[in-house]
C-alpha positions as CSV (number, residue, x, y, z in Angstrom):
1,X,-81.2,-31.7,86.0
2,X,-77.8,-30.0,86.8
3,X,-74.9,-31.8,85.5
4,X,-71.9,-29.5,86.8
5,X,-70.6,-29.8,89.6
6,X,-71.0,-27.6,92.4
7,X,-69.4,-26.0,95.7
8,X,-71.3,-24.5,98.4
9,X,-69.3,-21.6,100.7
10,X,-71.1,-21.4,104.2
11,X,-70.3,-18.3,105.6
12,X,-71.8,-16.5,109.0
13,X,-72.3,-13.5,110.3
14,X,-74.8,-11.1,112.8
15,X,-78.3,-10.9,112.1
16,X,-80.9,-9.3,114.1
17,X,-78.9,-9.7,117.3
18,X,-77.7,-13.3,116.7
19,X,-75.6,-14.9,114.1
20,X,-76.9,-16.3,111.2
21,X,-75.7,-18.8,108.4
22,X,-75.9,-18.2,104.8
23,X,-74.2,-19.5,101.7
24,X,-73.5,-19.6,97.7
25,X,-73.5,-22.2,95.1
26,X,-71.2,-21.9,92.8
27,X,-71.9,-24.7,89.8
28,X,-68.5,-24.8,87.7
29,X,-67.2,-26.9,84.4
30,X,-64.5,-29.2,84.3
31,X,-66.2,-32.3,86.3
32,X,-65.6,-32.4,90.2
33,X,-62.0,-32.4,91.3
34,X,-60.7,-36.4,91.1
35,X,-60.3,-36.6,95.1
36,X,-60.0,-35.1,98.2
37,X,-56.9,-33.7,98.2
38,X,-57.7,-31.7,94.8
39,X,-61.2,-30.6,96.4
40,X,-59.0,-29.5,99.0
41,X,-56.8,-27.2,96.5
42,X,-59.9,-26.1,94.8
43,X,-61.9,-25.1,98.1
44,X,-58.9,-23.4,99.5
45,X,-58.4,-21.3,96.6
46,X,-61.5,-20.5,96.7
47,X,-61.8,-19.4,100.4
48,X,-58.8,-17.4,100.1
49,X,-59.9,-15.7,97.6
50,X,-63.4,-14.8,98.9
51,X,-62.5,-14.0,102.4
52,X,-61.0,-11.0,101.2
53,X,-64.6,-9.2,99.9
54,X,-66.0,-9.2,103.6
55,X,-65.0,-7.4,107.0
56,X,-63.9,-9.4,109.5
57,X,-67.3,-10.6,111.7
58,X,-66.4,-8.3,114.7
59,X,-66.7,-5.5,112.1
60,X,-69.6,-6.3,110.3
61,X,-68.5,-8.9,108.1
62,X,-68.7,-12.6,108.1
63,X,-66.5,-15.7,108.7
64,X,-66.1,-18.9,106.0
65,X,-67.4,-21.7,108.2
66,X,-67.6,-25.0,105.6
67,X,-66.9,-25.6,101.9
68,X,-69.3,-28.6,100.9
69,X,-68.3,-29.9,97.4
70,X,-71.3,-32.0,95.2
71,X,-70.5,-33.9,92.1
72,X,-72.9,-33.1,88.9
73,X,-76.4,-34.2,89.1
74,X,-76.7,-35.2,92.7
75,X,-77.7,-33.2,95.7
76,X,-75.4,-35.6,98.1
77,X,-72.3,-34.3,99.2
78,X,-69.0,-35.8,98.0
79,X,-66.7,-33.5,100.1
80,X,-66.9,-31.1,103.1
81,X,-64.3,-28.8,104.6
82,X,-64.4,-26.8,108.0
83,X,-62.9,-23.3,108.2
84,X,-63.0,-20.3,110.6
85,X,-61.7,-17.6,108.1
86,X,-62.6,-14.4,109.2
87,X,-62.5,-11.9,106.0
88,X,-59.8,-9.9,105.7
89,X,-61.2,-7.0,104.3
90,X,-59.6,-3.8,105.3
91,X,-62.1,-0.6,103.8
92,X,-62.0,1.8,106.7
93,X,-65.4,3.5,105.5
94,X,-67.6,1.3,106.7
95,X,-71.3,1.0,107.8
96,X,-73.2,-1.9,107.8
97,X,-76.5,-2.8,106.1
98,X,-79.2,-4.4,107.4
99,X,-79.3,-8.5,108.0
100,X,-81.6,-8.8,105.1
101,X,-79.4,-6.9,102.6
102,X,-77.2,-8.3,100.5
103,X,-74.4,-7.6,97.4
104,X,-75.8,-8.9,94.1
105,X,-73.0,-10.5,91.5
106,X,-75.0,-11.3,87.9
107,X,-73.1,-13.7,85.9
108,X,-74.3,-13.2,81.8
109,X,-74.5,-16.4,79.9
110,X,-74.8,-17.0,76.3
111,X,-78.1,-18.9,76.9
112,X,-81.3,-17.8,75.9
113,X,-84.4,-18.8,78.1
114,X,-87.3,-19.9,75.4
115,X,-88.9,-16.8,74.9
116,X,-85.3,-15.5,74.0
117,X,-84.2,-13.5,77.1
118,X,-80.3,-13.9,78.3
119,X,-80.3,-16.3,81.1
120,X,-77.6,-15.0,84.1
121,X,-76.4,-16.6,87.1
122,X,-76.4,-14.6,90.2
123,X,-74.6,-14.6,94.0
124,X,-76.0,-12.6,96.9
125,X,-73.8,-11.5,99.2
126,X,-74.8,-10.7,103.2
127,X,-72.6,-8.3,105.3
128,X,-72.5,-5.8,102.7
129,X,-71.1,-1.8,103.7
130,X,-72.9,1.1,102.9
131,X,-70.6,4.5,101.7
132,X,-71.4,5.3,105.0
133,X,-72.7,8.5,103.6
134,X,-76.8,9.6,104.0
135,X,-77.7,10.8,100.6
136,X,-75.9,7.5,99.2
137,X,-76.8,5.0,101.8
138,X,-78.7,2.4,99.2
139,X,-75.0,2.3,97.5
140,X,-72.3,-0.8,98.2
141,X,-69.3,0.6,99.4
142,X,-66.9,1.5,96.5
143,X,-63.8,-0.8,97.8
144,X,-65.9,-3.9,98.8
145,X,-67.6,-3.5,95.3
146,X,-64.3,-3.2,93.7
147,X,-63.0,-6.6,96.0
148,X,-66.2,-8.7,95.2
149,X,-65.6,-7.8,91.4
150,X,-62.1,-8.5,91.8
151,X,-63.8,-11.9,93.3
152,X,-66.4,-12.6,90.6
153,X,-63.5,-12.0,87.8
154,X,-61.9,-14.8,89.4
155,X,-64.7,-16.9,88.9
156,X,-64.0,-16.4,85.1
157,X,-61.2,-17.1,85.0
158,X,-61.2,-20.1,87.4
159,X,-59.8,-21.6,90.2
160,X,-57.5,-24.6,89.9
161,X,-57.6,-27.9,92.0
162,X,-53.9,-28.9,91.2
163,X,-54.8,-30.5,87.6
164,X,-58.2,-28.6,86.2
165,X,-59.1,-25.0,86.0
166,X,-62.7,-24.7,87.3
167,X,-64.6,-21.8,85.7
168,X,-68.0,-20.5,86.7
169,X,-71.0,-22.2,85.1
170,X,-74.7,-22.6,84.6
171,X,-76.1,-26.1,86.3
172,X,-75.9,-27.2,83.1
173,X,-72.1,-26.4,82.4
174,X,-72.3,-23.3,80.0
175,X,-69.7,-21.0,81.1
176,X,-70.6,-17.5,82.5
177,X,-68.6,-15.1,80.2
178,X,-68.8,-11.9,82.3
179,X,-69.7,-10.7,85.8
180,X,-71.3,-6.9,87.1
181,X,-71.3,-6.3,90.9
182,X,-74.3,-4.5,91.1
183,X,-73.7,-0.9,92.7
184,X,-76.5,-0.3,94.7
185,X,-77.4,-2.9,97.5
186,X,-80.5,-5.4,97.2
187,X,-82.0,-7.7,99.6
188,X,-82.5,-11.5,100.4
189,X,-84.8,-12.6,102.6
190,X,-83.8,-14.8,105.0
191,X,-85.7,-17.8,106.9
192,X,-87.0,-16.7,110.2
């Protein structure tokens, strides 16, 4: 059973002609935040900073819709916040990928799973920009890489809800000690 806490960023943008929600968990140390007004500190921070790895939804992008905030261990929502934060991305080289394709952020660990592996946590981003290039159209687009690594770095080093420094976690509170933005783009299925 999880016992960190959690925050779930909804974000939205155009998939196969309509648009389309999809989010991340992010599990973090520290307990949740003590009440709403330090979620509120927390989520913002954290909204602010990860508008800024998408283009705006008009361009391809996606727009932060809710922040939902869930204490350790429980799948019931203790907080929920409602934005419409375009991203603020500004590469100029842009093309976008396919619905189904997404950014991958791996988070190492210092777990081992039983048979001794390292254990990672991972993000999948939609919306993500090709170079825009053919013979390197599989490949992220070097300056949203650089801003969702910018973004995942952040993660390590936390985000602050007026009185605790969050950091990035496993469910079961182990801090994630580095973060790779992988450089070619992957895919997540989506519902249909």
């Amino acid at each position: 059973m999880a016992t960190a806490a959690s925050i779930r960023v909804v974000k939205q943008f155009n998939y196969r002609g309509t648009l389309r929600n999809f989010s991340n968990r992010y599990h973090f140390n520290g307990g949740p935040p003590s009440d709403s007004t330090h979620w509120t500190t927390f989520s913002d921070a954290i909204v602010t900073a990860e508008k800024a790895i998408f283009l705006p939804i008009a361009d391809g992008g996606a727009k932060i819709l809710e922040t939902i905030g869930y204490a350790g261990g429980s799948e019931i929502p203790v907080f929920t916040k409602a934005y419409t934060t375009d991203g603020t991305g500004g590469w100029t080289t842009q093309l976008p990928a396919t619905g189904d394709s997404a950014a991958l952020v791996r988070y190492s660990t210092a777990d081992r799973s039983s048979k001794n592996h390292p254990v990672y946590c991972f993000n999948y981003y939609h919306a993500p920009q090709t170079t825009g290039a053919q013979l390197t159209a599989d490949q992220l687009n070097a300056t949203q890489k650089t801003a969702i690594q910018t973004y995942a770095s952040l993660w390590l080093t936390g985000f602050s809800d007026g009185t605790t420094n969050h950091v990035r976690s496993r469910p079961n509170e182990h801090a994630c000690l580095g973060a790779l933005v992988e450089p070619f783009i992957t895919h997540r299925d989506l519902p249909r």
